[in-house]
C-alpha positions in Angstrom: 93.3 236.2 101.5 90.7 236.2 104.3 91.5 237.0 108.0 90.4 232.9 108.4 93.0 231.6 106.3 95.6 234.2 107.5 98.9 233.0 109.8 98.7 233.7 113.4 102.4 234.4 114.5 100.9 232.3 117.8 100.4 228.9 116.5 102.2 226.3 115.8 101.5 224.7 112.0 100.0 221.3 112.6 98.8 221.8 116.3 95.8 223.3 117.7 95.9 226.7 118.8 96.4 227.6 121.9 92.5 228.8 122.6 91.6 225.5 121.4 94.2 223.4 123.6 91.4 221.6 125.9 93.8 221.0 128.5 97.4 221.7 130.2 99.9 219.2 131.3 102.9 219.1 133.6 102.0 223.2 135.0 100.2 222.8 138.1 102.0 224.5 140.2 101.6 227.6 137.8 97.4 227.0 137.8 97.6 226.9 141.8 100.0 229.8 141.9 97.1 231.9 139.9 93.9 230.7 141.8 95.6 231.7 145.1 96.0 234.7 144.7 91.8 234.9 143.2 90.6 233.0 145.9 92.2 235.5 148.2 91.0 238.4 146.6 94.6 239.6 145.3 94.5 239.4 141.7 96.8 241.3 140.2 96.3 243.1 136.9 99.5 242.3 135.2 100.9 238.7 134.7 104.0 237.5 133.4 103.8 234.4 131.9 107.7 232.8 131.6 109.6 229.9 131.0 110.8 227.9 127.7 109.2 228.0 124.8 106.5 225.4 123.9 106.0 224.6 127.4 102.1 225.3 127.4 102.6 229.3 128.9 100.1 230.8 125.7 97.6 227.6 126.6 97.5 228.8 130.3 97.1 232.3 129.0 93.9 231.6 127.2 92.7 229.3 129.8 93.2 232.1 132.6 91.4 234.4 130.3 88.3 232.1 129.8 88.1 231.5 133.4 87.6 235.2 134.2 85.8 236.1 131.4 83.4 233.8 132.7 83.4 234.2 136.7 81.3 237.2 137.6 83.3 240.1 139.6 81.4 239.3 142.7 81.5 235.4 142.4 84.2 235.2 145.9 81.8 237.1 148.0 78.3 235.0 149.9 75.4 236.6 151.4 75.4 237.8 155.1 79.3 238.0 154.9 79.5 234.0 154.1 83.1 232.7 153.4 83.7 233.5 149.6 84.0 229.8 148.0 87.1 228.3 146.8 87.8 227.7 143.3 90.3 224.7 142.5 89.9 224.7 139.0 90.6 226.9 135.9 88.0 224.2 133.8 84.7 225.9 132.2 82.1 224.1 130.5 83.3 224.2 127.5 79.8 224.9 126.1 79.6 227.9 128.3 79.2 231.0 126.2 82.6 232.5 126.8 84.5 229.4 125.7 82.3 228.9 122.6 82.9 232.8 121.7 86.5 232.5 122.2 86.7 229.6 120.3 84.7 231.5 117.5 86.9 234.6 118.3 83.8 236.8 118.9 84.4 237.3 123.1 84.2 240.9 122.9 86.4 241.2 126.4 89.4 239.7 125.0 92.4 240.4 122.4 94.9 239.2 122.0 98.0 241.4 120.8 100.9 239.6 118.3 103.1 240.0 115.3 100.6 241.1 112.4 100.6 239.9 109.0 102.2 242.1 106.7 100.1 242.6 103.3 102.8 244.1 101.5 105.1 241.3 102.0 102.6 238.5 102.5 104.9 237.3 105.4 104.2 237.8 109.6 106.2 240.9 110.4 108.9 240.2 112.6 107.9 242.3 115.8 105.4 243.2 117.6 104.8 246.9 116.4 103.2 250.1 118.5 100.4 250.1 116.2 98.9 246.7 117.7 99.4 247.9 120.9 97.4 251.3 120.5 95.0 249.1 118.9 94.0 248.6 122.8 92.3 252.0 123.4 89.7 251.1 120.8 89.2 247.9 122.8 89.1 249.2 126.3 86.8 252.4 124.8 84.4 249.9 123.3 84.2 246.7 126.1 83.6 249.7 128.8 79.9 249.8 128.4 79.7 245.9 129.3 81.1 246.7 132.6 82.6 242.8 133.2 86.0 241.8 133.1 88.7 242.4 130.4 91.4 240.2 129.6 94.5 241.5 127.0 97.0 238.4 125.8 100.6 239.4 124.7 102.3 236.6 122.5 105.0 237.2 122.8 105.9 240.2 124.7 110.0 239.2 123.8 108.9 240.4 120.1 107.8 244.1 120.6 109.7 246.6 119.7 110.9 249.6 121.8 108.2 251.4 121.2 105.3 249.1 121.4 107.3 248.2 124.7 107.0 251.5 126.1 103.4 251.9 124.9 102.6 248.7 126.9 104.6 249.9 130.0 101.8 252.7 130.3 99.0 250.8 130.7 100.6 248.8 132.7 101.4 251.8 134.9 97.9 253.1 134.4 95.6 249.7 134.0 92.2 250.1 132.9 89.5 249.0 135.7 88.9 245.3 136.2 91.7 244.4 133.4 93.9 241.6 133.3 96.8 241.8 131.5 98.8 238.6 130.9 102.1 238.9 128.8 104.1 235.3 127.2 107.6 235.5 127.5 110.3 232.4 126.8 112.9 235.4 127.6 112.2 237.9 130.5 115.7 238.8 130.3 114.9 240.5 127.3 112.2 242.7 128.6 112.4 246.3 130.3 113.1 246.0 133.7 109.8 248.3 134.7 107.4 246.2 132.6 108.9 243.0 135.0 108.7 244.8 138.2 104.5 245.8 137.2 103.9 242.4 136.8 103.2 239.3 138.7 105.7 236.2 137.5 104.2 232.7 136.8 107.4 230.7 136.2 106.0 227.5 134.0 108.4 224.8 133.5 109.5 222.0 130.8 107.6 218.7 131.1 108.6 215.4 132.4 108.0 212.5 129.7 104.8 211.1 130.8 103.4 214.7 130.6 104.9 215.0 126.9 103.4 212.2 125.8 100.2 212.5 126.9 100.2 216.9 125.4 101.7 215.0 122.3 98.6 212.5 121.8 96.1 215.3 122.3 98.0 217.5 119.9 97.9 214.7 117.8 101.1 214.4 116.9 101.9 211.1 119.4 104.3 208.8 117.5 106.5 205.8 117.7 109.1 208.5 118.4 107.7 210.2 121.0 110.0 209.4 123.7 113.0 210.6 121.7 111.3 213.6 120.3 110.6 214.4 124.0 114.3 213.9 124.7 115.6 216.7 122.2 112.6 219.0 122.4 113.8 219.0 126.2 109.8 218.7 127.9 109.0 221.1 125.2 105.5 220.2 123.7 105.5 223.0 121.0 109.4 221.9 120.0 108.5 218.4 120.0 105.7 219.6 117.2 108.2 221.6 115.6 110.4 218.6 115.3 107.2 216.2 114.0 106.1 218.7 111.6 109.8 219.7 110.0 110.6 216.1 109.7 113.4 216.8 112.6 114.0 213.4 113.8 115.0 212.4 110.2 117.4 215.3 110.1 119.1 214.8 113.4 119.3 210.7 111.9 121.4 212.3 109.3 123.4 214.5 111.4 124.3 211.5 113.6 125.1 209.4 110.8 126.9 211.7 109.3 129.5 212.3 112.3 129.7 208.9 112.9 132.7 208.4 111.7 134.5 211.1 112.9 137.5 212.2 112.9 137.0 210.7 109.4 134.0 212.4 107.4 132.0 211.3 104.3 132.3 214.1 101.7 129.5 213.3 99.6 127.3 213.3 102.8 128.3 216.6 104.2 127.2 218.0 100.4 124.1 216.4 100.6 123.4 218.2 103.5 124.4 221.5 102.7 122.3 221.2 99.6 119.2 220.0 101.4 119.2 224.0 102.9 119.5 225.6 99.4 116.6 226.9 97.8 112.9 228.3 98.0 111.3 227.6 101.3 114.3 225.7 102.6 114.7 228.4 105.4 113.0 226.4 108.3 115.1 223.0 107.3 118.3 225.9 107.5 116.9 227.0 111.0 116.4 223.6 112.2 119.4 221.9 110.9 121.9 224.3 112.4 119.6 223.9 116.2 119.6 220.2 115.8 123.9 220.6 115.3 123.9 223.0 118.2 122.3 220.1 119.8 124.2 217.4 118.8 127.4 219.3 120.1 125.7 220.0 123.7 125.2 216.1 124.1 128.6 215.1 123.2 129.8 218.0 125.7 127.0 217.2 128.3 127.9 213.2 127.7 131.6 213.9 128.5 131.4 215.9 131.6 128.5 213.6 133.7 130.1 210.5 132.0 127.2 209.1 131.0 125.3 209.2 128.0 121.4 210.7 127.9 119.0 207.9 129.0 117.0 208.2 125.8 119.1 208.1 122.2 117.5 209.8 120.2 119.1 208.4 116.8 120.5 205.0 115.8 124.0 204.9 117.0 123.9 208.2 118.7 124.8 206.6 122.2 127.9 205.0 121.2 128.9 208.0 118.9 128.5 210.6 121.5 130.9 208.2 124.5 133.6 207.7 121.8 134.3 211.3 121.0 134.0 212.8 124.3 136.4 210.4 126.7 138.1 212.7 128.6 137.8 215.9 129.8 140.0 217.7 128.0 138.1 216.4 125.2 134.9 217.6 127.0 135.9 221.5 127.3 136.8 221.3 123.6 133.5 220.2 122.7 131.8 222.7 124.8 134.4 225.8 123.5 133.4 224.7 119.9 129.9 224.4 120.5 129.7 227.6 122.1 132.3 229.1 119.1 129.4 227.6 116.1 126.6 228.8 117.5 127.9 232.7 117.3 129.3 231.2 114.1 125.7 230.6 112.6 124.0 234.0 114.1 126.7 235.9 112.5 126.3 234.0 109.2 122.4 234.0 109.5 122.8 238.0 110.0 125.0 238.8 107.1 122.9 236.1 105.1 125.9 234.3 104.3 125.4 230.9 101.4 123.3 228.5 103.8 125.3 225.7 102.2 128.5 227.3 102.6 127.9 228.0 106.8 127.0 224.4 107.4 130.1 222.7 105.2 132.2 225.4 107.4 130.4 224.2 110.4 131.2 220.7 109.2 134.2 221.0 108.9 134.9 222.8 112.2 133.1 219.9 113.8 135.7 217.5 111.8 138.9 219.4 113.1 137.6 219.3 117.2 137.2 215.6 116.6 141.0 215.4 115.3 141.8 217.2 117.8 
């Protein structure tokens, strides 16, 4: 297989990547955030890039490194001590020759560090391993002799292990002149408390619906459905793809009509479902059905304890469904204690790799008994 047609643990299938995302929606406040501190002469070298996933954090990455990749070191500063000049805008031409070599992946002054592609198993490894990040002294020994700026992307740094972790830490400790290090993270949490405190946090946020619709349409993926695929991808434009792409809408339908007589429960449905995980390369419709039930049981919960429904349904018969089994709230704290109880449920079951049909029929069935009561 070439390195062409190989996966790239940072894109989504079916959307652009990120380096070819034109522009960003709903995350201005993290563009302006950045630009201050250039146009003031205080960039940092380390940026943490955090918020939920799909939100458009690896698309501000690559913009951020396209913009100083192409803005000479001394671009702030004017003749005879002139004001330096303002930039408002991370925007290059986009036939400028460092967007049309990162587009090519050629820019020598960028790389970009992620889960590699493992040739033994012909699968993405699962994290991010030391290797890949020692792969940087190579990079920094070879883009010193252009003397310019040099931009490293981590995507995502939730996925290395402890030891790539502690590899990056260094640098970080120790940056290389004029570097730029920006690291993706949907979980900061998760990261060591030293690589936080050496970087700078741009906090990116989920989009409103006019902003998902509009990073749907240029994604391409804009459809009838858009305004309830916005509603369960919660202002997530890489979920919302996710969902297009996996046929998610379809399988939420089902989950809805499924429970919708509840506390009685078609049988021969329930089987159908648990079947439609079994098999070869049914593991993301397994992933994704057990999300979209996690879902389904923080809406009822959610519906019960503001007492009122979510403004978009985002399945037939959902609205009426999710009011009839959360009335009270007594009823609401069971919801939310069996929601809570499935989702461990499923992680364990996932971990042990426990008969994907027989988690979902038990998870089924545990939905069943809460709506009994």
């Amino acid at each position: 297989m070439s390195d062409d047609a190989l996966p790239e643990s940072d894109r989504i299938d079916g959307a652009p990547h990120p380096r070819e995302t034109t522009r960003i929606f709903g995350q201005d406040a993290a563009q302006a955030g950045f630009l201050e501190a250039f146009n003031a002469d205080r960039l940092h070298h380390g940026w943490l890039l955090t918020g939920p996933k799909g939100v458009g954090k690896a698309t501000l990455a690559w913009k951020i490194a396209q913009f100083l990749l192409a803005t000479p070191k001394d671009d702030g500063g004017g003749l005879f001590g002139d004001a330096p000049q303002i930039t408002e805008t991370l925007d290059i031409d986009p036939e400028h020759p460092v967007a049309r070599r990162i587009q090519a992946g050629s820019e020598p002054g960028l790389f970009s560090v992620k889960r590699p592609y493992d040739e033994k198993t012909k699968k993405l490894k699962s994290q991010i391993t030391v290797d890949e990040v020692r792969k940087l002294k190579n990079f920094f020994a070879l883009s010193a002799a252009d003397g310019g700026r040099r931009v490293v992307i981590v995507d995502s740094a939730d996925e290395m292990n402890v030891s790539a972790a502690n590899a990056l830490l260094k640098l970080l400790e120790e940056p290389p002149a004029d570097t730029t290090i920006l690291l993706i993270s949907h979980q900061p949490s998760r990261l060591l408390p030293t690589i936080r405190s050496r970087c700078r946090e741009l906090r990116l946020s989920a989009l409103n619906s006019d902003d998902m619709a509009t990073a749907l349409t240029q994604a391409d993926v804009g459809t009838e459905q858009s305004a309830a695929m916005a509603e369960l991808s919660a202002g997530s434009v890489g979920e919302a793809i996710r969902l297009s792409q996996s046929d998610g809408m379809r399988i939420y339908a089902d989950i809805v009509n499924l429970f919708s007589e509840l506390p009685q429960l078609n049988r021969p449905r329930a089987l159908a479902l648990a079947d439609s995980v079994v098999g070869r390369g049914a593991e993301e419709r397994y992933d994704l059905l057990l999300n979209l039930i996690d879902l389904f049981l923080i809406r009822i919960a959610r519906t019960g304890a503001t007492g009122q429904p979510p403004i978009v349904e985002a399945a037939p018969g959902e609205t009426q469904l999710l009011v009839r089994l959360s009335p009270t709230p007594h009823k609401t704290r069971a919801w939310a204690e069996v929601a809570a109880e499935i989702t461990s449920r499923s992680r364990h079951g996932k971990s042990v790799n426990l008969d994907p049909a027989a988690l979902v029929l038990d998870t089924v069935w545990k939905i069943q008994q809460t709506a009994q009561g």
